[in-house]
C-alpha positions in Angstrom: 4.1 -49.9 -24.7 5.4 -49.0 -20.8 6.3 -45.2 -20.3 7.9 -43.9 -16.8 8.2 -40.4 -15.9 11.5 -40.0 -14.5 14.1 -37.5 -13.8 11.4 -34.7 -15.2 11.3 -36.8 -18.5 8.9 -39.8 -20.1 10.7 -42.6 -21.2 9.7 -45.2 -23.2 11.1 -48.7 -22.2 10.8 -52.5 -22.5 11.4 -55.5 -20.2 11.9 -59.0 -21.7 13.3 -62.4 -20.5 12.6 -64.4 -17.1 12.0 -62.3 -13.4 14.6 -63.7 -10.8 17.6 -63.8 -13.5 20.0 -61.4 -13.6 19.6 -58.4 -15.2 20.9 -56.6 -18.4 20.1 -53.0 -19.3 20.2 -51.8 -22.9 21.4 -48.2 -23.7 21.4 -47.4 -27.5 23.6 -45.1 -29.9 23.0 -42.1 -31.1 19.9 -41.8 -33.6 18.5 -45.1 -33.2 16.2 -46.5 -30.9 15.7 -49.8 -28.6 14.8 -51.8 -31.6 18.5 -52.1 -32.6 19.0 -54.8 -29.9 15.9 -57.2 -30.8 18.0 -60.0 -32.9 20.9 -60.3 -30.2 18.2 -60.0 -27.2 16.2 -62.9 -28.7 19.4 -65.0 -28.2 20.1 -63.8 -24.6 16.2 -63.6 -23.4 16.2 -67.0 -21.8 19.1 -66.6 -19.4 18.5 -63.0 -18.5 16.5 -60.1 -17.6 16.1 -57.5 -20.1 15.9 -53.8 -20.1 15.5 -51.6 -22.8 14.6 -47.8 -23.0 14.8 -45.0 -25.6 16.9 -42.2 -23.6 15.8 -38.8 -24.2 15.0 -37.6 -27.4 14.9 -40.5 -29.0 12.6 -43.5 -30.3 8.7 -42.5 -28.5 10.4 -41.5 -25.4 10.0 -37.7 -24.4 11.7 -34.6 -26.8 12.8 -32.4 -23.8 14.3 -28.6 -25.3 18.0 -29.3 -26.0 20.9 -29.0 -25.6 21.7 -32.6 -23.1 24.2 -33.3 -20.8 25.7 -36.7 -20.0 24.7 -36.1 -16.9 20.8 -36.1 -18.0 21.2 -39.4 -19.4 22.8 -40.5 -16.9 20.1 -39.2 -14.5 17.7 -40.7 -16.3 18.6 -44.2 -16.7 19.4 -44.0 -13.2 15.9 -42.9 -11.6 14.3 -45.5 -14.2 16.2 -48.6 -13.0 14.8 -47.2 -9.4 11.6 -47.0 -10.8 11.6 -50.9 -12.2 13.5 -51.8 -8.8 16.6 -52.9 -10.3 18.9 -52.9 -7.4 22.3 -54.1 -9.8 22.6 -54.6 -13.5 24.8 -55.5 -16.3 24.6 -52.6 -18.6 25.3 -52.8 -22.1 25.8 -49.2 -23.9 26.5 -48.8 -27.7 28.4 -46.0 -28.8 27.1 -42.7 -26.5 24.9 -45.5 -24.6 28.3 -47.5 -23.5 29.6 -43.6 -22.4 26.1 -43.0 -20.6 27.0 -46.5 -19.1 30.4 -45.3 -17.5 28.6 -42.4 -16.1 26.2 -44.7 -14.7 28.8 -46.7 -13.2 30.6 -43.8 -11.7 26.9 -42.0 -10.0 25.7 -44.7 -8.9 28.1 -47.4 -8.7 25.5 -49.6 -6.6 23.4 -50.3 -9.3 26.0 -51.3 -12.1 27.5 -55.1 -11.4 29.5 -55.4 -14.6 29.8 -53.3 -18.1 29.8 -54.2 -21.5 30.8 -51.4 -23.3 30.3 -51.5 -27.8 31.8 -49.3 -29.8 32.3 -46.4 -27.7 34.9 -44.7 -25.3 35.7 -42.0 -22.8 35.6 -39.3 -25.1 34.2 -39.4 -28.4 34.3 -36.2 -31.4 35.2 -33.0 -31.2 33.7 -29.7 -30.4 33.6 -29.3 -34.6 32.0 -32.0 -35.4 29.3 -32.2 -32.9 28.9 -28.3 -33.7 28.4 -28.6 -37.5 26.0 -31.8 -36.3 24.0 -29.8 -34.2 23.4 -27.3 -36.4 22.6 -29.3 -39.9 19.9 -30.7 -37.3 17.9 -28.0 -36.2 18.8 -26.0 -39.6 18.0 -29.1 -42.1 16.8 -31.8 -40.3 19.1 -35.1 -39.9 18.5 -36.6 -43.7 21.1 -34.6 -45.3 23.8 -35.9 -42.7 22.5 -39.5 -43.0 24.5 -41.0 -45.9 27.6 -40.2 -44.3 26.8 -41.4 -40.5 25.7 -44.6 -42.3 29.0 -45.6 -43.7 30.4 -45.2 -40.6 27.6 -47.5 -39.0 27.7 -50.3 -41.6 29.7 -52.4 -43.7 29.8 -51.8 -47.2 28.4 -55.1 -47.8 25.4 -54.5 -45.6 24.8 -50.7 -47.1 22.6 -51.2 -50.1 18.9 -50.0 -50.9 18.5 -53.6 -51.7 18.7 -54.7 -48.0 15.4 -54.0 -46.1 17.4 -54.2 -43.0 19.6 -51.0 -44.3 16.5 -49.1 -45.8 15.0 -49.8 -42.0 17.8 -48.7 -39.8 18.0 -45.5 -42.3 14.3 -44.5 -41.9 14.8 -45.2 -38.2 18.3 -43.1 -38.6 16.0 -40.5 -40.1 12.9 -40.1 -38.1 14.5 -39.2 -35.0 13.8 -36.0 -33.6 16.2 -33.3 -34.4 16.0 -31.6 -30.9 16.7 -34.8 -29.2 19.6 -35.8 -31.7 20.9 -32.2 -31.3 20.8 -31.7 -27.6 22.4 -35.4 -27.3 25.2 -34.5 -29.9 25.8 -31.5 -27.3 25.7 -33.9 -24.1 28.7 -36.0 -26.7 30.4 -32.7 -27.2 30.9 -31.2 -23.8 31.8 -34.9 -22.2 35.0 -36.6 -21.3 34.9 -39.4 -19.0 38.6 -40.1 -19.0 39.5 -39.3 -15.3 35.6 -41.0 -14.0 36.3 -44.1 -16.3 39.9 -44.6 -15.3 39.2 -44.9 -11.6 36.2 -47.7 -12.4 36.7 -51.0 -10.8 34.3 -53.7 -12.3 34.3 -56.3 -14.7 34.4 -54.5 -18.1 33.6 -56.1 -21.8 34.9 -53.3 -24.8 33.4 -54.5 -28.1 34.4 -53.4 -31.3 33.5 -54.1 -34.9 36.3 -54.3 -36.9 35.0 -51.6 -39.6 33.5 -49.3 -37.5 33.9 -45.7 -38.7 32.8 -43.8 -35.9 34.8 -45.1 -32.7 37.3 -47.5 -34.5 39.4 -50.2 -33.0 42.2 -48.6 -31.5 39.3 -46.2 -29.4 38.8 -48.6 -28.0 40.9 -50.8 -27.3 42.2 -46.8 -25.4 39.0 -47.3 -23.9 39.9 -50.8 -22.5 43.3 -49.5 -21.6 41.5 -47.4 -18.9 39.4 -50.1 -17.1 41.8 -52.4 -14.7 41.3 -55.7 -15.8 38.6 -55.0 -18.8 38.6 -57.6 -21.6 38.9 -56.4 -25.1 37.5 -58.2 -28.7 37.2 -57.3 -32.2 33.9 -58.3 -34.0 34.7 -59.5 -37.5 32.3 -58.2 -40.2 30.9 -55.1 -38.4 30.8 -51.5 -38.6 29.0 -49.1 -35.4 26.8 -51.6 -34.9 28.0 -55.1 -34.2 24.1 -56.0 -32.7 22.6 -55.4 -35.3 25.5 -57.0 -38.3 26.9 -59.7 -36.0 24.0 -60.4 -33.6 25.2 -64.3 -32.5 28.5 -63.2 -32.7 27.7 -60.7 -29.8 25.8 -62.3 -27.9 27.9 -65.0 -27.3 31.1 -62.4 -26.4 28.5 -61.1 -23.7 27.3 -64.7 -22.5 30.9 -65.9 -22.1 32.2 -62.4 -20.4 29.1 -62.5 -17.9 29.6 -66.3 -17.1 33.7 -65.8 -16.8 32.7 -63.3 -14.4 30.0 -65.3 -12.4 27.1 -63.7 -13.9 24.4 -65.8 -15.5 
């Protein structure tokens, strides 16, 4: 298990796939950890170079004292593709990972070659909801919030104690640390990347599963709307999480976006 200090903090993180091919970086959603990638990864591994890493506060990478700012993450992710020598990557963000992706993009623009952005847009909540959030965490702990953030993550057909998968990802849901799911619901709060995301010029991929309850379709497609030239598709049979409930699916929207854009 690799850890890199970085940017003050220790991250946990993973490399998979081929040296010399090109390079795709992995940033995950909000209480969940690097594992939520590992059925789509296994279907891109071959043709590409993989990069995954819990950001702060989450998974076995480093609780610092919240509250976050995008900016941290942004930090971070930056000063740990420096630390792998990654000189330009594809980065593939999910939910606040695809918004830590823009910001990524916008810092250090030399490192980011193309974007695939799931389930996520420029601005994402309000100052309400990421308040009441942050306090049921430090007060309570994340379990009594974690019925209703799995609806939004999953299909109704895939939300049943009789799925192992669904028990997993709610333990995993459930295990995070509260500081680090707190201070990164405060780095959510206090961010809006509409002005930094609008003036992006790269090749852009917005996914979208067509149930998801927390950044729906017409997010963004908004999303999309602000990226010259960005392509936009709807997963069928997905909530939050399209990786994880539509794994070939996914991978083959990202395969044909990074080989329509000469990537791969």
């Amino acid at each position: 298990m690799p850890f890199a200090r970085v940017n003050g903090v220790v991250l946990h993180y993973r490399t998979r796939g081929p040296e010399g091919r090109p390079v795709l970086v992995f940033s995950n959603s909000l209480g969940t950890d690097f594992r939520i990638w590992d059925d789509m990864a296994t279907l891109l591994e071959g043709e590409f170079r993989l990069v995954f890493y819990d950001k702060r506060g989450h998974g076995l990478s480093e609780a610092t004292p919240q509250p976050y700012a995008m900016t941290d993450h942004v930090k971070d992710v930056a000063a740990l593709l420096d630390h792998l020598k990654v000189t330009s990557a594809t980065i593939v963000g999910l939910s606040v990972g695809g918004m830590i992706a823009q910001g990524l993009a916008a810092f250090r623009p030399d490192l980011v070659q193309a974007l695939v952005l799931c389930d996520t847009a420029q601005k994402i909540g309000n100052d309400d909801l990421w308040n009441t959030r942050i306090k049921t965490a430090i007060e309570s702990g994340i379990a009594p919030m974690a019925e209703g953030i799995m609806q939004r993550w999953f299909t109704p057909g895939f939300r049943s104690l009789e799925n192992p998968d669904y028990v997993g990802y709610l333990a995993m849901l459930t295990r995070q640390s509260p500081d680090g799911y707190a201070g990164t619901c405060a780095a959510l709060r206090d961010a809006d990347l509409t002005e930094s995301t609008r003036a992006l010029k790269l090749p852009t991929l917005c996914i979208v599963g067509d149930q998801d309850g927390s950044t729906p379709p017409a997010l963004v497609r908004e999303l999309a709307s602000l990226i010259e030239g960005a392509r936009f598709e709807i997963v069928e049979g997905a909530g939050h999480l399209p990786c994880i409930e539509q794994p070939e699916r996914t991978a083959t929207l990202i395969r044909s976006f990074l080989k329509e854009v000469g990537i791969g």
